[in-house]
C-alpha positions as CSV (number, residue, x, y, z in Angstrom):
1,X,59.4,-27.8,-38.7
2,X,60.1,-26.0,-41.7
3,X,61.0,-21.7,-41.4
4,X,60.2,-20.6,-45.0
5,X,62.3,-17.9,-47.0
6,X,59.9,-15.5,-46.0
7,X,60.9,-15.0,-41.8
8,X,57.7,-14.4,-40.9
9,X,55.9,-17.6,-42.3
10,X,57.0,-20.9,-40.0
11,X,55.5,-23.8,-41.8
12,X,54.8,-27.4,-40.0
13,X,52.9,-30.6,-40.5
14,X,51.2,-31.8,-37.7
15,X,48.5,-35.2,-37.6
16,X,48.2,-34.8,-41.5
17,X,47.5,-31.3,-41.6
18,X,50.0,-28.4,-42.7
19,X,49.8,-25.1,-40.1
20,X,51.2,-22.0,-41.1
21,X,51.4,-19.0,-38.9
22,X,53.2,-15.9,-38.5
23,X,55.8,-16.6,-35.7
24,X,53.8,-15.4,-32.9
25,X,52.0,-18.6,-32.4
26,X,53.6,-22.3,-32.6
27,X,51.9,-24.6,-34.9
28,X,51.7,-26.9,-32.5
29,X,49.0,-24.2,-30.7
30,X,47.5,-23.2,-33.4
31,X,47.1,-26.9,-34.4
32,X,45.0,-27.8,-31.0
33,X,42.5,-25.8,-32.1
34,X,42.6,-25.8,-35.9
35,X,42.1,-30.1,-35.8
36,X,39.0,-29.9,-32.8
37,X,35.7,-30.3,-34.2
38,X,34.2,-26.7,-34.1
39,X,31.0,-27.7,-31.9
40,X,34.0,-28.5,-29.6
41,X,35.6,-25.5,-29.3
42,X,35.2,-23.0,-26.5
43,X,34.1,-19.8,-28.1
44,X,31.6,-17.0,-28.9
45,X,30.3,-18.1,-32.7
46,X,30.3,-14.7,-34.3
47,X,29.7,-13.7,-37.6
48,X,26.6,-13.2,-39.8
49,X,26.1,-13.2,-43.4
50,X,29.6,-14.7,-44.1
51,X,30.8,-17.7,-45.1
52,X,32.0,-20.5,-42.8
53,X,32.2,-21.0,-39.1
54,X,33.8,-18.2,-37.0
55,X,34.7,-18.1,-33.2
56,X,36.3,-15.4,-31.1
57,X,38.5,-17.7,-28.7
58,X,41.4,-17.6,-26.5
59,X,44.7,-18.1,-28.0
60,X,46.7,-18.1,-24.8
61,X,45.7,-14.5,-24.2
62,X,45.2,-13.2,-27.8
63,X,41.9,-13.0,-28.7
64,X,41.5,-14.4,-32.3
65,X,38.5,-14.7,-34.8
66,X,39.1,-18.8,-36.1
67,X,37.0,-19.4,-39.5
68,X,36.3,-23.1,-40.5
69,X,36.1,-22.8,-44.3
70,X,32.3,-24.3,-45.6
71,X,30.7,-24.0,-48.2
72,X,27.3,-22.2,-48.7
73,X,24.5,-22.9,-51.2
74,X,23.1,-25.8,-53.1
75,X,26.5,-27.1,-53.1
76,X,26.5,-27.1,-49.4
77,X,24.1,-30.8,-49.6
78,X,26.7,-32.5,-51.6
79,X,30.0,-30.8,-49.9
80,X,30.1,-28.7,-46.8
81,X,33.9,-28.3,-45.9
82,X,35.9,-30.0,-48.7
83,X,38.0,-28.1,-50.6
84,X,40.3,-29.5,-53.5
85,X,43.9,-28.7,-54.3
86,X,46.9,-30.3,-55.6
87,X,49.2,-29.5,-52.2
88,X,48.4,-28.4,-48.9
89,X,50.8,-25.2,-49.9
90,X,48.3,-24.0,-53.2
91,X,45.0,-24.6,-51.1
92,X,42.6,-21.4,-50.5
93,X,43.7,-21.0,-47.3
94,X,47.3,-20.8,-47.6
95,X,46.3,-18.4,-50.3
96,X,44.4,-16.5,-48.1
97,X,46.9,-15.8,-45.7
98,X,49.8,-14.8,-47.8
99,X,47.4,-12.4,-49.3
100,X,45.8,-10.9,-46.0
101,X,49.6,-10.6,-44.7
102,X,50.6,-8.7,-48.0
103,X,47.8,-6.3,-47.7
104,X,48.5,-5.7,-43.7
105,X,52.2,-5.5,-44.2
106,X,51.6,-3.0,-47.3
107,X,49.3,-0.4,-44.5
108,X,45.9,-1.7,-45.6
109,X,43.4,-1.8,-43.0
110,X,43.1,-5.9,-43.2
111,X,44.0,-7.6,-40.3
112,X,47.0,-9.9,-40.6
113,X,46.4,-13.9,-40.3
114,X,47.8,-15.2,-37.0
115,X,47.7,-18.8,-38.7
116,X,45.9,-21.0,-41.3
117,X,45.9,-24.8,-42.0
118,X,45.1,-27.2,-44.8
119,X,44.1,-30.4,-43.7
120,X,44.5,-33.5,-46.1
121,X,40.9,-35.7,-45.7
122,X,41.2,-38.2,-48.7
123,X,42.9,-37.4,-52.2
124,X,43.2,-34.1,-53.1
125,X,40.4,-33.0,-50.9
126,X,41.5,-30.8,-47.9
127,X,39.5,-29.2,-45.2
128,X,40.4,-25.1,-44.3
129,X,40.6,-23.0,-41.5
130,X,42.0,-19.0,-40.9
131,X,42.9,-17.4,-37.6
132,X,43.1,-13.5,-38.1
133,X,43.0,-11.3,-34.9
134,X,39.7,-9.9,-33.0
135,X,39.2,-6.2,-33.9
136,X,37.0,-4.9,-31.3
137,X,34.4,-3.4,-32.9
138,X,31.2,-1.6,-33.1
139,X,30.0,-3.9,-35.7
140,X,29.9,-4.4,-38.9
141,X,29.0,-1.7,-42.1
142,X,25.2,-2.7,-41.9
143,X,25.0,-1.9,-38.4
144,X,26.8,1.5,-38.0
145,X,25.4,5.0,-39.6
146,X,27.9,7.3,-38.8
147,X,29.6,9.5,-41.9
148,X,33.0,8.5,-40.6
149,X,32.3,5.0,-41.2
150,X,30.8,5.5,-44.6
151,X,33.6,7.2,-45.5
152,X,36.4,5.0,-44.6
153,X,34.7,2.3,-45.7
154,X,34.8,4.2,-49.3
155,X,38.8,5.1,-48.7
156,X,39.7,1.2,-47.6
157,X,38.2,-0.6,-50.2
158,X,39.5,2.7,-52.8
159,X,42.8,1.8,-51.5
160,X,42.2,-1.9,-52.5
161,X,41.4,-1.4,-55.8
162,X,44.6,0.8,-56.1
163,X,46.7,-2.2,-55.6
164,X,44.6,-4.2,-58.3
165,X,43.4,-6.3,-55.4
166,X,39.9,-8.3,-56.5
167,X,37.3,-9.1,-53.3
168,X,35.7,-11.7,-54.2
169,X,32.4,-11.2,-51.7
170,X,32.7,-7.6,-50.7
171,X,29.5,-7.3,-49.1
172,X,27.8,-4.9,-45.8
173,X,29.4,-8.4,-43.2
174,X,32.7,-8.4,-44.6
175,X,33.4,-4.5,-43.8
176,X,33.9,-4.1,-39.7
177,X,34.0,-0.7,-38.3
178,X,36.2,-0.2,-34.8
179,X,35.6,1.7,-32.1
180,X,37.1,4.5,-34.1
181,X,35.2,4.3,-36.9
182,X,38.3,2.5,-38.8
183,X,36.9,0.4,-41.5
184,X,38.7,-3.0,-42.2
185,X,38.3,-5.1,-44.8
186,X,37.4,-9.0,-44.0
187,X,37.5,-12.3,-45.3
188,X,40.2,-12.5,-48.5
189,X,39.3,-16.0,-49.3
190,X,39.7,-16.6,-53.5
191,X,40.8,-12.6,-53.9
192,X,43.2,-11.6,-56.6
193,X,46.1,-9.5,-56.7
194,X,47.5,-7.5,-60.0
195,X,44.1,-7.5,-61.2
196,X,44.2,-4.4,-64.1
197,X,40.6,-4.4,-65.4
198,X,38.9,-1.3,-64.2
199,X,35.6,-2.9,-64.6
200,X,36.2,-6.0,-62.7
201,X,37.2,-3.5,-59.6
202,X,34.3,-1.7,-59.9
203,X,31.7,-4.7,-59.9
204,X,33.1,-5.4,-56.3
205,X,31.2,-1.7,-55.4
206,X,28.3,-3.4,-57.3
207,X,28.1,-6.2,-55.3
208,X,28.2,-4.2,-52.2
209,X,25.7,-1.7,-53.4
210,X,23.3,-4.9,-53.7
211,X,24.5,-5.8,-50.3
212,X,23.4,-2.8,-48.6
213,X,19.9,-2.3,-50.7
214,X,19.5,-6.2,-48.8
215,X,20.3,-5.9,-45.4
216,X,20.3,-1.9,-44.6
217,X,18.3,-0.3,-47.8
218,X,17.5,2.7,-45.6
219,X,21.0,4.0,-45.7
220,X,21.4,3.9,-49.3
221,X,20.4,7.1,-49.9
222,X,22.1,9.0,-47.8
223,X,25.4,6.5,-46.9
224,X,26.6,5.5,-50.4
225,X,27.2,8.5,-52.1
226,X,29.3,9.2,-48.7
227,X,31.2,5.9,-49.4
228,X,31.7,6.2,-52.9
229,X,33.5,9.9,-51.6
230,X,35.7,8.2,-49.8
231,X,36.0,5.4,-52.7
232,X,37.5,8.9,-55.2
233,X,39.6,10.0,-52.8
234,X,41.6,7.3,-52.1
């Protein structure tokens, strides 16, 4: 086992795959579940409109949201969970996690990865997984109309964009409001940090705006210029 420079990051190969977590699991726990085939695994499949397989399970007690990286799309017939990479350490799921944990550890409302792991299957191909914690919840952006939501929503991803951080699929799924109407901001995965172009910030609210004309278009009259409020005043 290698402890990284950073204390909070303990680093570990196990069966070919390199586990990464934040101290409050061991790998080697993390890695029993991380290296079973998801139809395996005993837990609720939640998630909808996102990208990849995710399960609320039991990580001795903790309850913990684990997301099998796949792909979606045409590209999905010719590859469904490979990703490539040089190393284990430059993969998207390592880069995921050191991101997420920046964000928490800086007082955005992102949870903070428990563990991730990059799996070498052949080459420079690898196959990804994320555990981030459960956030009980009252679902996600598409599903909840109150103002307080709205707004937060607007103020969390505001706060984003005031760090120069880049989502790269903000849509109505990847927003989850809590049981206090706390918005957090989901799924990190090929986001960019020091990111200075004002437009390129502003086509994430684009994106989202599409998002919500999709799956809730009844709330964009009324529930978007409430976001975008809480977008200014963050």
């Amino acid at each position: 086992m290698q402890r990284t420079k950073d204390k909070t990051l303990v680093e570990e190969k196990i069966d070919g795959a390199w586990i990464w977590t934040d101290g409050s699991v061991k790998p080697a726990v993390a890695a029993q579940y991380f290296l079973q085939p998801p139809e395996r695994l005993r837990g609720e499949r939640i998630g909808q409109g996102g990208r990849g397989q995710a399960f609320k399970i039991d990580l001795h007690g903790q309850p913990v949201v684990l997301r099998f990286y796949q792909r979606g799309g045409a590209m999905a017939w010719l590859n469904r969970d490979r990703y490539f990479s040089l190393t284990a350490r430059t993969s998207r799921a390592r880069d995921e996690f050191d991101i997420m944990t920046t964000l928490a550890d800086r007082g955005l409302p992102v949870p903070r990865p428990v563990a991730a792991m990059a799996n070498r299957v052949i080459g420079f191909a690898f196959r990804l997984a994320i555990m981030t914690p459960f956030i009980e919840n009252q679902g996600t952006l598409a599903d909840c109309d109150s103002h307080d939501a709205w707004y937060n929503a607007g103020f969390a991803i505001g706060q984003l964009h005031r760090m120069g951080v880049w989502h790269a699929d903000l849509n109505v799924y990847n927003v989850l409001i809590d049981k206090e109407s706390k918005a957090w901001l989901l799924d990190f995965d090929r986001a960019r940090q020091g990111v200075q172009l004002h437009y390129r910030l502003l086509a994430n609210l684009v994106r989202l705006r599409r998002s919500v004309v999709k799956v809730c278009p009844q709330r964009i009259e009324h529930h978007w210029p409430i976001l975008l409020k809480g977008y200014d005043a963050a």
